[in-house]
C-alpha positions in Angstrom: 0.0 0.0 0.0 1.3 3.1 -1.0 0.0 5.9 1.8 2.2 9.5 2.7 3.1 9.2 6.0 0.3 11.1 8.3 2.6 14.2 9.0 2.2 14.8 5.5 -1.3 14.5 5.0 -3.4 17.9 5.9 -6.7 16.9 5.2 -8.3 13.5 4.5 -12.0 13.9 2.6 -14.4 10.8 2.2 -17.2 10.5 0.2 -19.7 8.1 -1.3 -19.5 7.7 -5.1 -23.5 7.7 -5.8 -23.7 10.6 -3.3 -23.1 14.3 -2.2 -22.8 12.9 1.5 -18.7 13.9 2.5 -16.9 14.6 5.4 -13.4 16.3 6.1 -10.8 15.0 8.6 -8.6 17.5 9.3 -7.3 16.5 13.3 -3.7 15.1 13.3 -4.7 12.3 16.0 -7.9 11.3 13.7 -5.4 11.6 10.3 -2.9 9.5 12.2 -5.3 6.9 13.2 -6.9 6.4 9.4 -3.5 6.1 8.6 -1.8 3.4 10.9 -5.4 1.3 10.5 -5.0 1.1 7.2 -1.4 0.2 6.7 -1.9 -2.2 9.7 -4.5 -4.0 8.4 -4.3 -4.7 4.9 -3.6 -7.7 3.4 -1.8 -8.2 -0.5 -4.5 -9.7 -3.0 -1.8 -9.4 -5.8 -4.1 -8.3 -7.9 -3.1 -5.4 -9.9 -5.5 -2.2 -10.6 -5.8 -1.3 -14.3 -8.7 1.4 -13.7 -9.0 4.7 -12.3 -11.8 3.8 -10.2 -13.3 0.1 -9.2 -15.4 -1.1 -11.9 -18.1 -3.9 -11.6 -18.8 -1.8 -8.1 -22.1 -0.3 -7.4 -21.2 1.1 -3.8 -17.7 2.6 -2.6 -16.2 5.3 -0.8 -13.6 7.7 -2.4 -10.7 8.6 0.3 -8.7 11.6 -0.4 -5.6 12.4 1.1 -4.7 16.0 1.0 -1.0 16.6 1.3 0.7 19.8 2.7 3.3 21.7 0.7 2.4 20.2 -2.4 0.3 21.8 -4.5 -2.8 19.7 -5.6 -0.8 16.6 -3.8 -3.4 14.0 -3.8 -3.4 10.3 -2.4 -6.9 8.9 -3.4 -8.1 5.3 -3.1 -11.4 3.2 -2.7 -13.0 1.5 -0.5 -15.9 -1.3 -0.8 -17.2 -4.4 -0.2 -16.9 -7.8 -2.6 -18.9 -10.6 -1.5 -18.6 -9.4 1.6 -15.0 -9.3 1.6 -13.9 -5.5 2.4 -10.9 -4.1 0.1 -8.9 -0.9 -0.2 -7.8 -0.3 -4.0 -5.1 2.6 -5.1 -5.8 3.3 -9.1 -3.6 1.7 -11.1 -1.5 0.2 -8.1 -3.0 -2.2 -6.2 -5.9 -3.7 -4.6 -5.3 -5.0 -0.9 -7.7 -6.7 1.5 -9.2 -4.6 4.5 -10.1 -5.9 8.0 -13.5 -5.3 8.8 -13.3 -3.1 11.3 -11.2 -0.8 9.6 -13.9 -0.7 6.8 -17.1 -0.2 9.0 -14.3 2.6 11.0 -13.6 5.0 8.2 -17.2 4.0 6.5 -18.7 5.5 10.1 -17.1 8.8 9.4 -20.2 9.6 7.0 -22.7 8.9 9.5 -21.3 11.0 12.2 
Protein backbone atom coordinates (compact mmCIF):
# COMPACT_ATOMS: atom_id res chain seq x y z
CA UNK A 1 0.00 0.00 0.00
CA UNK A 2 1.34 3.14 -0.99
CA UNK A 3 0.02 5.90 1.80
CA UNK A 4 2.16 9.52 2.71
CA UNK A 5 3.07 9.21 5.95
CA UNK A 6 0.33 11.09 8.28
CA UNK A 7 2.58 14.16 9.02
CA UNK A 8 2.23 14.78 5.48
CA UNK A 9 -1.27 14.53 5.05
CA UNK A 10 -3.39 17.88 5.87
CA UNK A 11 -6.70 16.91 5.21
CA UNK A 12 -8.32 13.47 4.46
CA UNK A 13 -11.97 13.86 2.63
CA UNK A 14 -14.42 10.81 2.23
CA UNK A 15 -17.19 10.47 0.17
CA UNK A 16 -19.72 8.10 -1.29
CA UNK A 17 -19.45 7.75 -5.12
CA UNK A 18 -23.54 7.74 -5.79
CA UNK A 19 -23.72 10.65 -3.34
CA UNK A 20 -23.12 14.31 -2.17
CA UNK A 21 -22.81 12.92 1.45
CA UNK A 22 -18.70 13.90 2.51
CA UNK A 23 -16.93 14.64 5.39
CA UNK A 24 -13.41 16.25 6.08
CA UNK A 25 -10.76 15.01 8.63
CA UNK A 26 -8.64 17.47 9.34
CA UNK A 27 -7.30 16.49 13.33
CA UNK A 28 -3.71 15.11 13.34
CA UNK A 29 -4.65 12.32 15.97
CA UNK A 30 -7.89 11.26 13.72
CA UNK A 31 -5.43 11.63 10.28
CA UNK A 32 -2.89 9.54 12.19
CA UNK A 33 -5.31 6.91 13.25
CA UNK A 34 -6.86 6.38 9.42
CA UNK A 35 -3.52 6.06 8.58
CA UNK A 36 -1.81 3.40 10.93
CA UNK A 37 -5.42 1.35 10.54
CA UNK A 38 -5.03 1.11 7.15
CA UNK A 39 -1.38 0.22 6.73
CA UNK A 40 -1.92 -2.15 9.70
CA UNK A 41 -4.50 -4.00 8.35
CA UNK A 42 -4.27 -4.69 4.94
CA UNK A 43 -3.59 -7.66 3.38
CA UNK A 44 -1.80 -8.18 -0.47
CA UNK A 45 -4.48 -9.70 -2.98
CA UNK A 46 -1.77 -9.43 -5.79
CA UNK A 47 -4.14 -8.31 -7.87
CA UNK A 48 -3.11 -5.40 -9.92
CA UNK A 49 -5.54 -2.17 -10.59
CA UNK A 50 -5.82 -1.30 -14.29
CA UNK A 51 -8.70 1.37 -13.68
CA UNK A 52 -8.96 4.74 -12.30
CA UNK A 53 -11.83 3.82 -10.23
CA UNK A 54 -13.28 0.07 -9.25
CA UNK A 55 -15.45 -1.07 -11.88
CA UNK A 56 -18.08 -3.88 -11.56
CA UNK A 57 -18.82 -1.79 -8.08
CA UNK A 58 -22.09 -0.26 -7.42
CA UNK A 59 -21.17 1.07 -3.75
CA UNK A 60 -17.67 2.59 -2.60
CA UNK A 61 -16.20 5.26 -0.78
CA UNK A 62 -13.64 7.72 -2.37
CA UNK A 63 -10.74 8.59 0.26
CA UNK A 64 -8.72 11.58 -0.43
CA UNK A 65 -5.59 12.44 1.06
CA UNK A 66 -4.69 16.04 0.98
CA UNK A 67 -0.97 16.62 1.25
CA UNK A 68 0.71 19.77 2.65
CA UNK A 69 3.27 21.72 0.72
CA UNK A 70 2.37 20.16 -2.43
CA UNK A 71 0.32 21.81 -4.52
CA UNK A 72 -2.82 19.72 -5.60
CA UNK A 73 -0.84 16.56 -3.81
CA UNK A 74 -3.38 13.98 -3.76
CA UNK A 75 -3.38 10.30 -2.44
CA UNK A 76 -6.87 8.88 -3.44
CA UNK A 77 -8.07 5.25 -3.08
CA UNK A 78 -11.35 3.24 -2.75
CA UNK A 79 -12.96 1.46 -0.49
CA UNK A 80 -15.90 -1.31 -0.79
CA UNK A 81 -17.17 -4.43 -0.24
CA UNK A 82 -16.88 -7.78 -2.55
CA UNK A 83 -18.89 -10.62 -1.55
CA UNK A 84 -18.64 -9.42 1.58
CA UNK A 85 -15.03 -9.27 1.58
CA UNK A 86 -13.95 -5.49 2.38
CA UNK A 87 -10.92 -4.09 0.13
CA UNK A 88 -8.86 -0.88 -0.19
CA UNK A 89 -7.79 -0.28 -3.96
CA UNK A 90 -5.12 2.55 -5.12
CA UNK A 91 -5.83 3.35 -9.12
CA UNK A 92 -3.60 1.74 -11.06
CA UNK A 93 -1.48 0.23 -8.10
CA UNK A 94 -3.01 -2.23 -6.23
CA UNK A 95 -5.86 -3.73 -4.58
CA UNK A 96 -5.33 -5.03 -0.85
CA UNK A 97 -7.74 -6.66 1.47
CA UNK A 98 -9.25 -4.64 4.50
CA UNK A 99 -10.07 -5.92 7.96
CA UNK A 100 -13.45 -5.30 8.76
CA UNK A 101 -13.34 -3.11 11.32
CA UNK A 102 -11.20 -0.82 9.63
CA UNK A 103 -13.91 -0.69 6.84
CA UNK A 104 -17.12 -0.16 9.00
CA UNK A 105 -14.28 2.55 10.99
CA UNK A 106 -13.62 5.00 8.16
CA UNK A 107 -17.17 4.01 6.46
CA UNK A 108 -18.72 5.54 10.11
CA UNK A 109 -17.06 8.80 9.42
CA UNK A 110 -20.16 9.59 6.96
CA UNK A 111 -22.69 8.90 9.47
CA UNK A 112 -21.29 11.05 12.19
Amino acid sequence: MNLPNAEEVKEIEIMKNNSEDRVKIEGQDEISSIIADVKENTDDTNRESVNAQPTNINDYLIIKLHHKNVEGGLSIAFLYKDRNISYIEQPYSGIWKLSEETFDKISANLIK
